[in-house]
C-alpha positions in Angstrom: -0.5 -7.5 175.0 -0.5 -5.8 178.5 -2.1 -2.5 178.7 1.4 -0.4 179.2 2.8 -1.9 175.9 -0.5 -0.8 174.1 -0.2 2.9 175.3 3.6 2.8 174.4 2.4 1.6 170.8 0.1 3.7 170.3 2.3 6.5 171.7 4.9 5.8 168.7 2.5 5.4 166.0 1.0 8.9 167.0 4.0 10.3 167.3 5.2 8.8 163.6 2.4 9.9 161.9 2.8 13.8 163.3 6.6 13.6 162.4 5.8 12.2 159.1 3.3 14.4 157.9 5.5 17.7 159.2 8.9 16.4 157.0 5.9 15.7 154.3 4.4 19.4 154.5 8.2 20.7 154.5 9.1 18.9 151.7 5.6 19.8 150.0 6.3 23.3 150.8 9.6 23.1 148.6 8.0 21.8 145.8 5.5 24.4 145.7 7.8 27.5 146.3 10.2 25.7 143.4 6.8 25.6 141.2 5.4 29.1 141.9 8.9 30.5 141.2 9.2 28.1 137.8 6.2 29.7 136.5 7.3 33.4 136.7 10.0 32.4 133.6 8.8 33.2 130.2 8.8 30.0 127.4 10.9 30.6 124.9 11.0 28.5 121.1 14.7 29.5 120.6 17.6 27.6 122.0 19.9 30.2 122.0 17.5 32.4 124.3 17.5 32.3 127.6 14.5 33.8 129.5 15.6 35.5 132.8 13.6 37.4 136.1 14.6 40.6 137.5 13.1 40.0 140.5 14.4 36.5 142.2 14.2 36.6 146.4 17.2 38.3 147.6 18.5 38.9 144.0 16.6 41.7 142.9 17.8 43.2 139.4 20.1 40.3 138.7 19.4 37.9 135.7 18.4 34.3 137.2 17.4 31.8 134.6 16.4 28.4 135.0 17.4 24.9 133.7 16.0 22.0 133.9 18.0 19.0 135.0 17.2 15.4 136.3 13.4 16.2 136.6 14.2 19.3 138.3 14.5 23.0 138.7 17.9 24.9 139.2 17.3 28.6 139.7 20.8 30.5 138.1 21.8 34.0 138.8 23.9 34.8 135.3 27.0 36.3 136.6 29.6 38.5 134.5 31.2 38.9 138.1 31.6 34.9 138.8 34.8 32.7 137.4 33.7 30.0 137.8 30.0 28.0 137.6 29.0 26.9 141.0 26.2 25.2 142.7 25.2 26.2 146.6 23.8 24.0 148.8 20.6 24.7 147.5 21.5 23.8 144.2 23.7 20.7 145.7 20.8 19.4 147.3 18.7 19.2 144.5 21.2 17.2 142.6 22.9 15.1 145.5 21.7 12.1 143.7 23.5 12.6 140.6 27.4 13.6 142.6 29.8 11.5 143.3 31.3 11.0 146.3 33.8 13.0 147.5 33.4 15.3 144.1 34.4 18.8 144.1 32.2 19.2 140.6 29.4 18.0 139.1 28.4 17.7 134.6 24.6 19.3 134.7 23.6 19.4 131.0 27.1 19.4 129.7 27.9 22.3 132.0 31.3 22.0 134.7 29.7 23.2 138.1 31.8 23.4 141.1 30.7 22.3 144.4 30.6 25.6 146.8 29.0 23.2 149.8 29.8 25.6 152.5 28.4 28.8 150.8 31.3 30.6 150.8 30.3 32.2 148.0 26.7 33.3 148.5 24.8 35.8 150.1 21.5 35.8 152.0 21.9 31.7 151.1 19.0 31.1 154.0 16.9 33.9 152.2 16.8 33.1 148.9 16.1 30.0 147.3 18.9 30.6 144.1 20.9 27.2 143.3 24.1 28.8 142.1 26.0 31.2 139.2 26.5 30.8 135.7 29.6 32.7 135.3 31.9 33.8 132.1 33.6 30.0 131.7 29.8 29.4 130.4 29.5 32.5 128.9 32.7 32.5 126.5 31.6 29.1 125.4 28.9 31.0 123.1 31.3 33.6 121.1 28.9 37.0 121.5 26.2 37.0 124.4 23.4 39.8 124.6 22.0 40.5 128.0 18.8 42.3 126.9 17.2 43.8 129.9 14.2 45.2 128.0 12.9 41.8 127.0 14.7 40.2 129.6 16.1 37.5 127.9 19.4 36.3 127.3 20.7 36.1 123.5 23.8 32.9 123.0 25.7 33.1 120.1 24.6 36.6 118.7 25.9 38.1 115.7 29.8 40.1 116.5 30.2 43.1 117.1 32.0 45.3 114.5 32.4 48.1 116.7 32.3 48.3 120.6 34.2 49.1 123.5 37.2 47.2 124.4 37.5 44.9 127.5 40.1 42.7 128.4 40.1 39.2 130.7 42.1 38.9 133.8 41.4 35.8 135.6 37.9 35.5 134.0 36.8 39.0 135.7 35.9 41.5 132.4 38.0 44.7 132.7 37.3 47.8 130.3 37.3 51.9 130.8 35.1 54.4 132.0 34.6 57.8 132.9 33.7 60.2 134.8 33.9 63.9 134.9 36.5 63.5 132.4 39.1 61.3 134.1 39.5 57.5 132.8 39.1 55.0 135.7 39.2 51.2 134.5 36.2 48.7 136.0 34.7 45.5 136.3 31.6 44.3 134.4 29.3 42.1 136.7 25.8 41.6 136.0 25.9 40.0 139.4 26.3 43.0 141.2 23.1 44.7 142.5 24.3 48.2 142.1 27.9 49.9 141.0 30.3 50.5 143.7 33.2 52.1 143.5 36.7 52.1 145.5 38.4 54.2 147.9 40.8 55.5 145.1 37.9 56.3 143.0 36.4 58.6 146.1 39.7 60.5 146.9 40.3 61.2 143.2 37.0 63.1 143.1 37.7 65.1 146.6 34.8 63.1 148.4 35.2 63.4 152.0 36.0 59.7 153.8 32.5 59.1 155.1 31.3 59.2 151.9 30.0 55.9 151.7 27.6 56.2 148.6 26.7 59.3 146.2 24.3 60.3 142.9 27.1 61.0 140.0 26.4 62.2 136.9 29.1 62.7 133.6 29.7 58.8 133.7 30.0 57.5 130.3 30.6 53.2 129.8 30.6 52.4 126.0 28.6 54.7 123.9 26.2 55.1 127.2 25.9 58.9 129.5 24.3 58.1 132.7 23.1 61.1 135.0 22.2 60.9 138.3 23.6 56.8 139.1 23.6 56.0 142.7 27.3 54.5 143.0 28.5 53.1 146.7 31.7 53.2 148.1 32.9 49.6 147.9 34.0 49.6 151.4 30.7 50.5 152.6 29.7 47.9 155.1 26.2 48.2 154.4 27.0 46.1 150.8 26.6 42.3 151.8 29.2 40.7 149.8 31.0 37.1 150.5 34.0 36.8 152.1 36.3 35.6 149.0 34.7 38.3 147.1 35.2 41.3 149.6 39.1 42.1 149.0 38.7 42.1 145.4 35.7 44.1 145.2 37.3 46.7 147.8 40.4 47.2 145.4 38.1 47.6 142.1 35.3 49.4 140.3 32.1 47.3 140.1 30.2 48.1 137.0 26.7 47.2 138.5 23.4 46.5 137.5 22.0 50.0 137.4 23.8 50.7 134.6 22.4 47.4 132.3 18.7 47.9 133.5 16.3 49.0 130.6 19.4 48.6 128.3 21.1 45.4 126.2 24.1 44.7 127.4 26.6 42.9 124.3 29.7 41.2 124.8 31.7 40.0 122.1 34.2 37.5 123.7 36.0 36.7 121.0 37.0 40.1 119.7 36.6 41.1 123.2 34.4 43.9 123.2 31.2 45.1 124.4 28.6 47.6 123.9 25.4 49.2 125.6 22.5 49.9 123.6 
């Protein structure tokens, strides 16, 4: 073998090996991140409990659980505010071994996910290492679901409630009343929401002037609950980073946000269709 082939050898083989072992650390670093997050969950003996963070990258005050499927970790932010279960391509990735072809869902662990492949429905996708929502078609499945944000845990199949607020369903999106300062304004429940934000209607109603864009209330009453002092935003406030599909609807309702579930259990009752704060 002349010299010149040798060097050219040698060249690639280098070159191989440094390509290699950089895919290698990437895909190392993965696994590590996926294993350091895994670790922050709380075990649980119960099946009908499902431990959940508050503080997931980029999802801050949201309940994420996770589930293990196919020998690996899917990291789920437990959303009131979602219709549908969905996988990101985060998630997608994970399981791309296990979808068909051409499939606009996949069966994880009995569970329908749609396929959201172009993150249409994500935020901060490149920031945050969430998989996907679990949204009310899973939730309804289990009769009465606590959200217990003391304990941080969630509670499937939990006994009714016998009293409670009423909510009703419109295109899987949980609608009930509120108040505030004594008027009766009708909202959206969404544990997926970071904070409550309110609509334009909402703002003119209570004399704000139009560069309002967020205020401290107090006099709001949900359920049996008083809050004093909640930080709401104007929902068209440009500084809320919401998904495109989600942006029209969220402008034209009341978003019942996390702020008003933290240190509290949230109950919802889907077959008699109510809910209560406690």
């Amino acid at each position: 073998m002349s010299y010149l082939k040798k060097e050219i050898l040698r060249f690639i083989i280098i070159y191989s090996i440094i390509f290699l072992g950089a895919y290698l650390a990437i895909d190392n670093s993965e696994i590590i991140e996926t294993h350091r997050i895994s670790k922050r969950f709380k075990k649980s003996d119960m099946d009908n409990v499902l431990p959940f963070i508050l503080d997931f990258p980029s999802h801050e005050h949201n309940p994420v659980v996770k589930m293990k499927a196919n020998n690996k970790y899917l990291f789920l932010l437990v959303d009131t505010g979602a219709i549908k279960n969905e996988l990101n391509s985060n998630g997608i990735a994970k399981m791309i071994n296990h979808i068909p072809i051409d499939s606009e869902y996949v069966v994880i662990n009995n569970i329908r996910f749609y396929l959201d492949k172009e993150d249409k429905y994500m935020i901060n996708v490149d920031e945050s290492p969430i998989d996907g929502f679990l949204g009310t078609p899973f939730l309804n499945t289990f009769g009465t679901v606590t959200f217990d944000y003391v304990n941080q845990e969630i509670i499937l199949c939990d006994s009714e409630l016998e009293n409670g607020t009423p909510f009703h369903v419109y295109k899987n999106h949980l609608y009930c009343d509120f108040e505030v300062y004594g008027k009766v304004f009708e909202g959206v429940i969404d544990t997926g929401a970071f904070c409550s934000a309110f609509n334009d209607q909402f703002f003119i109603d209570n004399d704000y002037d139009d560069d309002v864009l967020k205020c401290m209330i107090s006099g709001l009453s949900l359920s049996n609950k008083n809050y004093d002092d909640i930080e709401i935003y104007r929902t068209s406030n440009p500084a809320l980073k919401v998904n495109e599909p989600a942006r029209d609807f969220m402008v034209a309702n009341n978003i019942l946000g996390a702020n008003l579930f933290l240190n509290h259990k949230l109950k919802i009752d889907f077959v008699n269709k109510k809910f209560e704060i406690f």
